[in-house]
N, C-alpha and C positions, 0 to 999 in steps of 0.2 A: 567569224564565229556567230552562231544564231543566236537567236533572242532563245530568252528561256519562256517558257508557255503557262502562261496562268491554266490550270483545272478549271473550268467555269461551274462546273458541277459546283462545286467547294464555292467559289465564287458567290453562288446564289444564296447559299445557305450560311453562310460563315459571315459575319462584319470585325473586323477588327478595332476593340477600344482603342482609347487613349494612352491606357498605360501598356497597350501590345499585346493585351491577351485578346482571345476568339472567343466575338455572343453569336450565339445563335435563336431560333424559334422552337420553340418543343410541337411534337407532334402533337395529332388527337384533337385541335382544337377549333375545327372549323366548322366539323357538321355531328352528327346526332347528339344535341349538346344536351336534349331534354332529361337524359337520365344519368347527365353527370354532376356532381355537385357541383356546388356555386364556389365553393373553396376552390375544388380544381380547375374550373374555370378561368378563376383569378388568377389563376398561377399560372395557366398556360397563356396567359396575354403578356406577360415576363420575356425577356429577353433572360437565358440564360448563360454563364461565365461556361466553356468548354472546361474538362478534366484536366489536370495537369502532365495525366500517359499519353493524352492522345494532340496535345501543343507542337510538339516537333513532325508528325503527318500533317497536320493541317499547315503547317508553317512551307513545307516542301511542297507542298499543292499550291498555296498563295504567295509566291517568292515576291511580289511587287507588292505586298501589302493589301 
């Protein structure tokens, strides 16, 4: 029987907590920073908790955790 194949795509972008759920990085927040606020800023250096519709794709793409 084969091994099952981790997604690396997913891989890159996905970590999985502690309690099992998927953080990831939000977009937007690496370059033309000058004419975004310092609010959104701050919020895009946040690791963000994934939705709870989209748990069971991401779960099937990262089967090894």
């Amino acid at each position: 029987m084969p091994k099952i194949k981790t997604n690396r795509a997913a891989a890159k972008r996905f970590k999985k907590t502690g309690s099992g759920k998927f953080a990831y990085a939000k977009s937007h927040g690496s370059h033309i920073l000058t004419k975004k606020t310092t609010k959104r800023k701050r919020s895009l250096r946040k690791k963000h908790i994934t939705d709870k519709t989209n748990e069971k794709a991401i779960r099937l793409l990262l089967p090894n955790g």
